[in-house]
VEXMIPA-408892 format. One record per residue (C-alpha): residue in one letter; x, y, z. Coordinates in steps of 0.001 Angstrom, whole numbers, padded with zeros to 6 digits, always signed. Each point is the difference from the previous one (the first is absolute). Layout:
residues N
AXYZ/...
END
This chain:
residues 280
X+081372+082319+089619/X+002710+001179-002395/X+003545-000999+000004/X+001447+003043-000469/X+001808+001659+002824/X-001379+002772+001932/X+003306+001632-000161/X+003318-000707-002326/X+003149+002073+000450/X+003132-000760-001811/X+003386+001876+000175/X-001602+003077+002064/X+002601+002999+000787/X-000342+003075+001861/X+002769+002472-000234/X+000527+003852+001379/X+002606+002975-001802/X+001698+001107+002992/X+003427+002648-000415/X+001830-003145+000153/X-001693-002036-002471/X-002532-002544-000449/X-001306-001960+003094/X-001663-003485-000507/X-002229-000214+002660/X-002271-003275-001665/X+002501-002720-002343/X-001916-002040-002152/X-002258-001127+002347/X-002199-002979-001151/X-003435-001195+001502/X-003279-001429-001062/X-003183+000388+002386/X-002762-002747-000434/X-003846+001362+000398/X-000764-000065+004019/X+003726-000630+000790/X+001160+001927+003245/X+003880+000715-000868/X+002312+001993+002832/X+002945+001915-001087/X+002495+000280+003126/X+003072+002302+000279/X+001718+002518+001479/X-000102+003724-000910/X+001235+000941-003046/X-000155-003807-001267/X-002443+001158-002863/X-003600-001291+001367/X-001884+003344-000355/X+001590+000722-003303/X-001257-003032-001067/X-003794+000287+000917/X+000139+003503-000703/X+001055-001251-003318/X-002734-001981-000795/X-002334+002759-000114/X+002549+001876-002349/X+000452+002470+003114/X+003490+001051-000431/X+000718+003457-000620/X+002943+001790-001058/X+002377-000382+000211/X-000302-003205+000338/X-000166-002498-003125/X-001633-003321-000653/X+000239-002227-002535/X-001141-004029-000261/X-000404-002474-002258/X-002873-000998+001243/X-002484+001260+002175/X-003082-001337-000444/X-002896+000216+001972/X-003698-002874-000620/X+001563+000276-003841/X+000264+003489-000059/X+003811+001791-001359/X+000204+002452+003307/X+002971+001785-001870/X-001823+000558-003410/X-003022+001719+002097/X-000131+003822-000398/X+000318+002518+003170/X-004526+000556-000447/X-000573-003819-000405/X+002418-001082+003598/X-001920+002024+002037/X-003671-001874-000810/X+002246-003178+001089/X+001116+001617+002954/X-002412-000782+002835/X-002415-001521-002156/X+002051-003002-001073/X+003338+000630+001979/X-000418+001210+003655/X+002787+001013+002212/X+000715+000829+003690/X+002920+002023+001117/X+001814+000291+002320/X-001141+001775+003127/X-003519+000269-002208/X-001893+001992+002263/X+002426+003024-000806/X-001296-000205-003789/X-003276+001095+001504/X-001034+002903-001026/X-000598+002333+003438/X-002804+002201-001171/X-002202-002404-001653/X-002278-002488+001911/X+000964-003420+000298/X-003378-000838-001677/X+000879+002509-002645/X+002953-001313-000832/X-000912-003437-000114/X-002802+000717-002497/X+002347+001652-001632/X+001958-002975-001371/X-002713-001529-001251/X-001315+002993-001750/X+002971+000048-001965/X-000974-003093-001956/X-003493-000341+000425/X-002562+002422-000426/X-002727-001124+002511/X-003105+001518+001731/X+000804+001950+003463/X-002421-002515+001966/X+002099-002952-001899/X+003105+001821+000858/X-000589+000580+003523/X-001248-003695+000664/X+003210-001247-001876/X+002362+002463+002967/X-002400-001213+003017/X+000770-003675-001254/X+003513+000364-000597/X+000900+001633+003173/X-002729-003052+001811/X+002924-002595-001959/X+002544+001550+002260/X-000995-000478+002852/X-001175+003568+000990/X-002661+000595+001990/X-002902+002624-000687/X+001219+000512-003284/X-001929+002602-000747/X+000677+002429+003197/X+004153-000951-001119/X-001209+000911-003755/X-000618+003541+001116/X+003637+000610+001900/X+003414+001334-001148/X+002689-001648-000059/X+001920+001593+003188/X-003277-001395+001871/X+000735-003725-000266/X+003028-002219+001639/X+002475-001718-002081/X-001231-003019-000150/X-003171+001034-000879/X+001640+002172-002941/X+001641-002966-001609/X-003441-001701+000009/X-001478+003122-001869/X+003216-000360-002163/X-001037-003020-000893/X-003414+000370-001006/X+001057+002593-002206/X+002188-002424-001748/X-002512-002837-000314/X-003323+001638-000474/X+000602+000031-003762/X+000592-003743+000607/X+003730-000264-002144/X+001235-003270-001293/X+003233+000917+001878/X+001275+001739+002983/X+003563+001129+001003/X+000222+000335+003561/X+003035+001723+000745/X+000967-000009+003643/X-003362+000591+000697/X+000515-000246+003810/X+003101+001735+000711/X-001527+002785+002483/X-001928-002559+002152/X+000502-002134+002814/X+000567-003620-000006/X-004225-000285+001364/X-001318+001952-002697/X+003147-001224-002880/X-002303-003910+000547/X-003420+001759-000159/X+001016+001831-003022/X+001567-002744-002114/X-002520-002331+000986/X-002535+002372-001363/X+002254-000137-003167/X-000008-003214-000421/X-004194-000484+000525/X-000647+002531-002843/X+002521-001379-002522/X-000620-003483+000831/X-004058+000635+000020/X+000401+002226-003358/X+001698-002455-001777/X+002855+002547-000520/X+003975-000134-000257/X+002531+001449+002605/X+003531+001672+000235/X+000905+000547+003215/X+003065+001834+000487/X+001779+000070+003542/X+003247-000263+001852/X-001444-002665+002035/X+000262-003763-001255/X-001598-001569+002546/X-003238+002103-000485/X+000312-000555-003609/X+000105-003625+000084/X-003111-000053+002223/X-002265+001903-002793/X+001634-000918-003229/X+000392-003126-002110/X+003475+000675-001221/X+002873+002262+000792/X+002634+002050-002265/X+003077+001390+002306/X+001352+003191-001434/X+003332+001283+000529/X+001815+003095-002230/X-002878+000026-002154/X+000312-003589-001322/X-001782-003004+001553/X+002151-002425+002011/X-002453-002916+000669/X-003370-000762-000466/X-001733-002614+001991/X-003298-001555+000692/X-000874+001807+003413/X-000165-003738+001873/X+003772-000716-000997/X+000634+003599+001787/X+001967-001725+002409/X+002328-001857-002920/X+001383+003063-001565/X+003120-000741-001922/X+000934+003347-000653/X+003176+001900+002853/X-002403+002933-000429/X-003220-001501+001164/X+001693-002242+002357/X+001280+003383+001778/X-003000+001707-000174/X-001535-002966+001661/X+002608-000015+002733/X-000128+003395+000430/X-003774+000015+001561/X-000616+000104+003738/X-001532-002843+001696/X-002688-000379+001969/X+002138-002151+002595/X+003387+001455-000681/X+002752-001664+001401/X+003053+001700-001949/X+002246+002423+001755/X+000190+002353-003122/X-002691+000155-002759/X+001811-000899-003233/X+000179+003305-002838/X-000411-000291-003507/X+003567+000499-001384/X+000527+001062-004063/X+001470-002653-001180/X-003675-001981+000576/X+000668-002159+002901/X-000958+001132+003386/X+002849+000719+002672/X+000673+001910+003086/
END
């Protein structure tokens, strides 16, 4: 296996013009993603997560602007690549799940359609080929009679069960990497487990790398390796997800304290307060 790093990102900045002037929204964020590594991003809202998968794909519009030093992805200069040569990496080699994905669908195409789709868009196969590779994909999810769910619209099939097609679109051109951002957002806590767990079987059995993105760090250190914390677009701490518990950082440390318990015994749930700690 090759040494080099699925991903390298050095000094990566996303900014918007506004009427007031420039916004950072991503400072000179740093990371480095080994091949198969599961890495969580964790923040608030506006802390710069999205912006920074969205980045990886080169999906910032303006008027935004980025700019990096490096951002390198298996060896290949992402920045140097031209507008016509990103989008054969897109879904082929670089997946990515947004958030609330089963909105992305497209409502008057077939979830079967649409699924074939993405693969059609980087490789030309025959229809029987194509229509085995959907059946399978959508069997790797979990769904049952794949081909009677093939055949539906999108409006015809629960959330849960949209995520899961979500997903299959994502995967079936089987990427080196996937960005998961907040991929679970609009489910319950049931389906959130089912969902992630389902994750976690196809990039582990793929042999593939992960970003999750999510508010939640206790999810994120159940699926991922390693954790960056994110706060006003600059990264704060970054842990291995087993010394969760150790954090060093006033940020982390609130957003740790912050979380309801299971068995809570405190009178008033502590709030995250600006200044990074957590306080009431």
């Amino acid at each position: 296996m090759t040494d080099i790093p699925l991903l390298e990102m050095e000094d990566l900045r996303v900014s918007f013009d506004t009427p007031k002037g420039s916004v950072d929204v991503v400072k000179g964020l740093n990371l480095t993603l080994g091949r198969e590594e599961r890495l969580g991003i964790v923040g608030e809202s506006g802390s710069g997560k999205s912006m920074t998968g969205r980045s990886i794909l080169r999906l910032i519009r303006a008027p935004g602007k980025q700019t990096a030093r490096t951002l390198r992805f298996d060896g290949l200069d992402l920045m140097a690549q031209s507008s016509r040569q990103m989008r054969q990496i897109r879904g082929a080699r670089i997946s990515m799940i947004m958030q609330d994905p089963k909105f992305s669908l497209n409502p008057v195409m077939t979830i079967g359609h649409q699924i074939a789709e993405a693969l059609q868009v980087h490789e030309n196969l025959p229809r029987r080929d194509l229509q085995a590779r959907v059946i399978e994909m959508l069997t790797s999810v979990r769904i049952n009679d794949p081909e009677r769910v093939a055949k539906m619209y999108p409006h015809e099939v629960s959330g849960g069960m949209g995520q899961r097609v979500m997903i299959a679109m994502m995967l079936i051109p089987r990427p080196q990497l996937l960005i998961a951002d907040e991929p679970t957002s609009a489910l319950d806590v049931s389906i959130q487990a089912q969902v992630l767990d389902l994750i976690e079987e196809l990039v582990t059995g793929n042999g593939m790398g992960l970003i999750l993105i999510s508010h939640d760090l206790n999810l994120v250190a159940r699926y991922c390796d390693r954790i960056l914390v994110m706060n006003g677009g600059e990264v704060v701490e970054a842990c291995a997800a087993a010394d969760l518990a150790k954090a060093s950082h006033p940020y982390t440390k609130g957003l740790l304290t912050a979380q309801p318990r299971m068995q809570e015994t405190r009178d008033e749930l502590p709030v995250l307060d600006r200044s990074g700690g957590a306080g009431t």
